[in-house]
N, C-alpha and C positions, 0 to 999 in steps of 0.2 A: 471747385471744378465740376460736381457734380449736379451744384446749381446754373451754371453756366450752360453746359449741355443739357437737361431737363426744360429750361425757362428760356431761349434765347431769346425770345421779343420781350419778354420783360429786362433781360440785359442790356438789351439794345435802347427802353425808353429811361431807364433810370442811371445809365454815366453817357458821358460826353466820349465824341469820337476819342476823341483824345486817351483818354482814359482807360476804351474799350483798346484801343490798339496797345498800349500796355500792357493789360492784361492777358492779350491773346498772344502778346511777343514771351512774357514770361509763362503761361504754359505751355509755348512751344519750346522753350528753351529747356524749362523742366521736363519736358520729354523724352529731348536731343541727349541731353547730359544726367538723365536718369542714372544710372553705373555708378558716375563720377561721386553724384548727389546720395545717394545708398549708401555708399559706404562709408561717409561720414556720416549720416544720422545714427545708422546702426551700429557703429561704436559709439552714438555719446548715450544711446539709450542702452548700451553693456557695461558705459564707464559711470559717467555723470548722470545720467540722464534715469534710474531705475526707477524712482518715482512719479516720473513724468504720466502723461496719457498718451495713449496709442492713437486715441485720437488727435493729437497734436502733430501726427508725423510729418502729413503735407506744411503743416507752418512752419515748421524746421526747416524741410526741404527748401520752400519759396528763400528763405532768408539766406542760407545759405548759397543759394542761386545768384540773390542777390548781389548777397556779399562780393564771391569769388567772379562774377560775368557783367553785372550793373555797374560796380562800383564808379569805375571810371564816369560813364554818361551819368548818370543818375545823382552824384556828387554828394559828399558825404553829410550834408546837412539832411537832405528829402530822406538819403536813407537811418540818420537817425531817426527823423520824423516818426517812417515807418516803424522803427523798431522801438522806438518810444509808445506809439498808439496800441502794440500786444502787451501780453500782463509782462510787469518788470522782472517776477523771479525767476519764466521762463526764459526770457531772453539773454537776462544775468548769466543764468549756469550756461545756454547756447555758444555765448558769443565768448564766454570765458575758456569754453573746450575748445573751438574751432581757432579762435585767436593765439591759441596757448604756442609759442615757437619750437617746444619739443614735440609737439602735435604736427605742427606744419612739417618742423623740415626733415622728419623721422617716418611715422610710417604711410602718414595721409599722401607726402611722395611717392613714398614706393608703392604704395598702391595704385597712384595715380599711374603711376609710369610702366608698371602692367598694362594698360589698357591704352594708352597714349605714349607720345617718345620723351624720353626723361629730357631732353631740350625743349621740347615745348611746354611740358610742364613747368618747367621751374622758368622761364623766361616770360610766359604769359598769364601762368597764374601766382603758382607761389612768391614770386620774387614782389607783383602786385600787392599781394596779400601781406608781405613783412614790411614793405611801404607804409602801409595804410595802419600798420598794426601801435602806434604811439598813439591816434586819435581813437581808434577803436578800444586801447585800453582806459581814455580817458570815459567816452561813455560808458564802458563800464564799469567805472568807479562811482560815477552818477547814479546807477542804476541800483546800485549797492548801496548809496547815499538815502535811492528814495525805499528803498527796502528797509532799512533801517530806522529812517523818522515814520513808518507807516505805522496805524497805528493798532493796535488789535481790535477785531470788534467786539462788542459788552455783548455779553450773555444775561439774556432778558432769563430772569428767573421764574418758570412754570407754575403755575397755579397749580398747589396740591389739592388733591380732592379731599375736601374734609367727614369720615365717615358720620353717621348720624343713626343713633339707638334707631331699634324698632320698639314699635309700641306692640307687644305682645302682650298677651293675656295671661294673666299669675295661676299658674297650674293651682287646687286646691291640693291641702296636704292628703297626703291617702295614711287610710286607716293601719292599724296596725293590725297584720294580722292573730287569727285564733293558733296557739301550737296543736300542731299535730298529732294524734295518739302514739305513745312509743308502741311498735307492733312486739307483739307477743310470740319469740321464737321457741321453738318444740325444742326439747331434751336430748342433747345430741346421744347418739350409742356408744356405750364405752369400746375402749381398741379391745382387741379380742386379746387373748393369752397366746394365743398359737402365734402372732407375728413377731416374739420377740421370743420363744424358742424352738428346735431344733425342731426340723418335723420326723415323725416317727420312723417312717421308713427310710431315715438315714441311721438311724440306730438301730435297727433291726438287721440292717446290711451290717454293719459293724459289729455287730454282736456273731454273725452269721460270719463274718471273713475271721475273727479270731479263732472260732468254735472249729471250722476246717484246718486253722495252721496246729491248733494245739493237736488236731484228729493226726497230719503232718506228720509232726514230729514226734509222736506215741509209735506211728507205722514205721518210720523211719528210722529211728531207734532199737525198735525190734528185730529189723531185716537186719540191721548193721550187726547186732550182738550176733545173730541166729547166722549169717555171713563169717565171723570172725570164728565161730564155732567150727562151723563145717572146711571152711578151708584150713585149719589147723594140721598140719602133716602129721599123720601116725607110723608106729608100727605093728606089724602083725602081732594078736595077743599069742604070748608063748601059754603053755601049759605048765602050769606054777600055782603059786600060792595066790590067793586074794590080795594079798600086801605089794605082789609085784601088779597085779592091775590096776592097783588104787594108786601106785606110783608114777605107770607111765598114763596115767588119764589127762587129758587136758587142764590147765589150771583155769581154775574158775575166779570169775570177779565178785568179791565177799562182799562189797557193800554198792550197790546199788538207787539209783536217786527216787526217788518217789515222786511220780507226777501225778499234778491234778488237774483233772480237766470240767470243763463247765460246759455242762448238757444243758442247751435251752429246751423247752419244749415244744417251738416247733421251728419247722424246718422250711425256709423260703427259696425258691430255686433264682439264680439270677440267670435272667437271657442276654444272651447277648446281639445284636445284628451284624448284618455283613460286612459293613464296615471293622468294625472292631475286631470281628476274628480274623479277619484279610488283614490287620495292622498290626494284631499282636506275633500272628504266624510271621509273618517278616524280619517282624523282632527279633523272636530267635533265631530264625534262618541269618539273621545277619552275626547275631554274639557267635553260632555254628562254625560260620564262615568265617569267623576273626578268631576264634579259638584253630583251627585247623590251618590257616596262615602263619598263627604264631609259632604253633608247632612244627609247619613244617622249614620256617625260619630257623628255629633252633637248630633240627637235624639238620639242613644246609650248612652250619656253623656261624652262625651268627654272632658276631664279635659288640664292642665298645666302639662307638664312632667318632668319640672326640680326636681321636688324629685326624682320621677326614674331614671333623668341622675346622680342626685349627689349621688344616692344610687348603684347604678352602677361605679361608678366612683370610688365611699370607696371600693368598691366588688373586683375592678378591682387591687386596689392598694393592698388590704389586698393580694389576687392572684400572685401577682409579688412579693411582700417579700417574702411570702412562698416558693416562685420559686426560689429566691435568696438563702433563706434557706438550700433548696434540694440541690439546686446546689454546694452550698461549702463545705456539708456535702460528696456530692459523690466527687468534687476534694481530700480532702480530704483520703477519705476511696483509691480513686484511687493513689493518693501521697506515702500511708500505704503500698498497694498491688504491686507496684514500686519499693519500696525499700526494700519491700519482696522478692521481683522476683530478686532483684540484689543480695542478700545475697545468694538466692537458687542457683543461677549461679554463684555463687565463688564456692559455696561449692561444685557444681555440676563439676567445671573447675579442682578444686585442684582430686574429686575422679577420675574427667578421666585422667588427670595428672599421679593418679599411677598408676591406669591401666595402661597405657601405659608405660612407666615406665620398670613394672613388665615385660611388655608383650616383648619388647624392650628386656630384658637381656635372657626372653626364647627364641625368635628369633636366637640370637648371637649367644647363645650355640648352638641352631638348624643348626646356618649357617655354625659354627666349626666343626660340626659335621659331615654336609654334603659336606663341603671341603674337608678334612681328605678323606671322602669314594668316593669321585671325583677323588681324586688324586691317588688314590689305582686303581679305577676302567680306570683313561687314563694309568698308567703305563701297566696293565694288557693287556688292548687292544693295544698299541704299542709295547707291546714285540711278542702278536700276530700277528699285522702288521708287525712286522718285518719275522718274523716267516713263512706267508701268502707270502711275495716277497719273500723270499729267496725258497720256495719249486715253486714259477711262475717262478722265472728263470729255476730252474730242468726241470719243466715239460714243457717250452718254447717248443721243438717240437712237442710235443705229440700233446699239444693242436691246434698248426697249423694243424697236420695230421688229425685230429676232424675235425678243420673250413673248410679245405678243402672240407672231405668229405659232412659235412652240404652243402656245398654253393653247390658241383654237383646238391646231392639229390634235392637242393629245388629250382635248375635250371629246372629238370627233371620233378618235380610235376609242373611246371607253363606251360611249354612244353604242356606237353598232356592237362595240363585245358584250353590251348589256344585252343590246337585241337578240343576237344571234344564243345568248346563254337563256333567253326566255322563251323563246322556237326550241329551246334542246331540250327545255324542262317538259314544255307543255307532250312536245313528242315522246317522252319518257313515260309522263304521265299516262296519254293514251294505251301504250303498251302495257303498261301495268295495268288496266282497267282491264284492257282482253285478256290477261290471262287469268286476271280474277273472276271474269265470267266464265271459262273452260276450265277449271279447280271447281267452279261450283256445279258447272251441268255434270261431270264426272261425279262429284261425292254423291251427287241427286240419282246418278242411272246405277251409281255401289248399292245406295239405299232399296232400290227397287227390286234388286235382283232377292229370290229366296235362298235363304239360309238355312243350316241345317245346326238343331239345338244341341241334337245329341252328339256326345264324341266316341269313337270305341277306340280302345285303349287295350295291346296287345301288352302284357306284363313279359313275355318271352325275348320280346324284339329287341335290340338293342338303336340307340338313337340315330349310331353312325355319324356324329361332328366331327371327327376324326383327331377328339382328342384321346392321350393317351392315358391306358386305363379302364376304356369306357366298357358298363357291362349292362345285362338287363335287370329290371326290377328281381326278378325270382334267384338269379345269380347272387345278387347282393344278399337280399334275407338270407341266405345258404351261406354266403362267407360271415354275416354277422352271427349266426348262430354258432357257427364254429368257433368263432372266435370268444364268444361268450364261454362257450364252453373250456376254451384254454385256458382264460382266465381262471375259470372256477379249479381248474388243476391246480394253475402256477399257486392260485392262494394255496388249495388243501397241502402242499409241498412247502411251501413257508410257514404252514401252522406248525407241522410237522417240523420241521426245523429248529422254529421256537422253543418246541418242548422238547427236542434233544437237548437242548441248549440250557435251558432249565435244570432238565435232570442232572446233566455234567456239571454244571454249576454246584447244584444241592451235594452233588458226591463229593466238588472237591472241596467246600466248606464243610463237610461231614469228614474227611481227612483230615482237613486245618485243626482242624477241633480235636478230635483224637492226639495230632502232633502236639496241639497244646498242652495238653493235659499228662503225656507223657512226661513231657520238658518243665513243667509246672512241679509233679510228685517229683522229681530229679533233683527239681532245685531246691523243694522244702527240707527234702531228706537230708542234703547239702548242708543248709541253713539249721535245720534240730541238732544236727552231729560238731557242725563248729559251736552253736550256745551250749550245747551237753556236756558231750567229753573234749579231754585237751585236741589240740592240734595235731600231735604228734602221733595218736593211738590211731586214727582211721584217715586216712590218705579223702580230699576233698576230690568225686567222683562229676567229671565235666559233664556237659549236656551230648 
């Protein structure tokens, strides 16, 4: 087709009228009945047809054209001919889809009859086409026939490239090299002694924390006997013999333990930082604090609480049945509302079901209907169409004689807007030149006039732009000095601050310390009197 419209004088010298007027009747027809023609090529190339070429589509169409609108005039001998002279395996699987009778009188109808009225379908073409269809099945058994004795073509076997050595040159063999000197490495340093033992000032600490508990427990010992003494209850001495005072005298402890203690000789102080005394004073403020809780728990009267764990415990267990309870009761009730909700969704499925349905067969009739007045409404406008071309050709000069005159006329209007925009430029221009000459005699009479170098500058004045704010030079230096000067206060006032702040600090780790050390002898003395004497002689004294 597309050589036909590109080439027509060569169309015109290489077939016969005859010929030509066939060819121009069946692209007119494949025009006409392009729709009809569609939609069977594009089911045999969705069914049969997937490996086909795209570019085969018009051949399908012609043949098919053929088939269903030639058949009768054209006789089925010329139209084997035809369909003999395209390739056999194309036309094989073609004629075998369109010829197929569950083809024809299944959907190729109903589709047809979409678009045309199911009597004239089936009265002018298909009933045609199941006529024709015992000789059309014999050529295609023919076709089959010549597919089958054809014969494959020989695959000429490629000439393999054959590689071919290079002539390269024989490397000489290389020498063997000299060994290299073993290098001579230095004497390594033996490990030192000190990494594999203790370092000294952890023994000296050690030495130094025993030397103080044993110091401890000597002082602590002594207060306690010297304690035990004095609090002893007397009576007043009577006047008597020496026998009655030696009687009522306190009894004394006859054997006594002998400690030894170990004097190093010298004496290392340990410091401690702020950290650490801010951590250990906590310490005891906290054992303080839980000693005095527990005591005042006791005087509250502080009982056994296993009745309240095992009545807690029945509470707790009564609580988780009840919770088991609930819970199988809402599985359950959830189980119910489940199988509810599945019931209401059948039922809910089946009524949209016939809604749809219902809505489905008004559709149809809607779409019957709106075919019908489709098909009415393209005949109408193609007989207009036709109608439209045939009065274009009559009026073919007329309308040139029109276009002509248009194209002068609107040569003529562009004409003079060109002119008239080349008068508005040049006049533009001009204006622009004179005012570029008075811009320059002005800058020229600025130049001329005398100028004065100097400026004098009142520092008291203020500028007056009437923003706000605004002050004069000598105001300013006055407020920035002031404010220099504030500055210099707020700091000495924060220095000042600082070292309160210091001081308070040093005094109340100067307290901490002291609290320590009190609570420390408190608890050695503790510690000497339970490893010394029994438990039961001297009552253990809290912090």
């Amino acid at each position: 087709m597309t050589h036909i419209s590109h080439n027509p004088k060569l169309f015109q010298r290489t077939l016969s009228p005859q010929k030509q007027a066939f060819i121009l009747e069946v692209l007119s027809g494949c025009l006409e009945y392009r729709k009809l023609l569609t939609i069977v090529v594009d089911a045999f190339y969705m069914r049969d047809g997937q490996l086909c070429l795209w570019s085969d589509y018009n051949l399908f169409q012609v043949i098919c054209y053929l088939a269903t609108f030639q058949l009768e005039e054209l006789g089925f001998q010329l139209f084997s001919n035809i369909v003999k002279s395209q390739p056999a395996d194309k036309m094989h699987k073609f004629l075998r889809f369109f010829f197929n009778p569950l083809n024809l009188c299944s959907w190729i109808k109903d589709e047809w009859s979409l678009i045309y009225e199911m009597a004239h379908v089936k009265e002018n073409w298909t009933d045609p086409l199941m006529r024709w269809q015992p000789e059309v099945q014999e050529l295609i058994d023919q076709l089959e026939r010549v597919l089958t004795n054809q014969l494959p073509l020989s695959k000429t076997k490629a000439k393999v490239t054959e590689p071919k050595q290079f002539n390269l040159t024989v490397p000489r063999p290389r020498a063997i090299p000299m060994p290299e000197p073993v290098p001579v490495v230095a004497k390594p340093r033996p490990v030192p002694r000190a990494t594999y033992q203790s370092p000294q000032e952890q023994q000296v600490l050690e030495l130094t924390k025993r030397r103080n508990r044993l110091k401890a427990e000597e002082l602590l010992l002594r207060a306690n006997l010297g304690e035990m003494r004095c609090a002893m209850p007397r009576k007043a001495p009577a006047q008597g013999s020496k026998k009655a005072l030696r009687l009522q005298s306190p009894p004394r402890i006859c054997k006594t333990l002998q400690l030894l203690f170990c004097r190093p000789s010298d004496d290392i102080p340990i410091k401690l930082n702020t950290a650490a005394i801010l951590r250990e004073g906590a310490l005891y403020q906290r054992q303080v604090e839980k000693e005095l809780q527990r005591v005042d728990k006791l005087v509250d009267g502080a009982r056994d609480l296993s009745e309240f764990l095992e009545w807690q415990r029945k509470m707790q267990a009564k609580d988780y049945q009840e919770q088991r309870t609930a819970s199988e009761c809402r599985r359950l009730q959830g189980k119910l509302s489940h199988e509810e909700a599945v019931l209401a969704r059948q039922r809910l499925l089946q009524e949209n079901k016939q809604k749809a349905d219902r809505k489905k067969e008004e559709q149809m009739a809607e779409l019957t209907q709106q075919c019908a007045a489709r098909r009415l409404q393209e005949e109408r406008s193609m007989k207009e169409l036709v109608e439209q071309v045939m009065e274009g050709h009559r009026n073919t000069q007329v309308a040139q004689m029109k276009l002509l005159k248009r194209r002068q006329q609107a040569v003529q209007e562009v004409r003079e807007e060109s002119q008239e925009l080349l008068q508005r430029r040049a006049q533009e221009a001009r204006e622009e030149q004179t005012q570029r000459c008075e811009l320059i005699s002005q800058l020229r009479a600025l130049e001329t006039q005398p100028t004065r170098k100097g400026k004098l500058v009142d520092l008291t004045q203020i500028p007056g732009y009437g923003l706000e704010g605004e002050m004069s030079i000598v105001e300013l230096r006055e407020r920035l000095a002031r404010l220099k000067e504030a500055q210099k206060r707020e700091e000495e006032e924060k220095r000042d601050q600082i070292i309160q702040g210091k001081r308070a600090k040093s005094q109340e780790l100067q307290n901490t310390l002291e609290q320590i050390s009190l609570c420390r002898s408190a608890m050695g003395r503790s510690a000497a009197l339970r490893s010394v004497l029994p438990c039961n002689v001297f009552p253990t004294p809290s912090i």
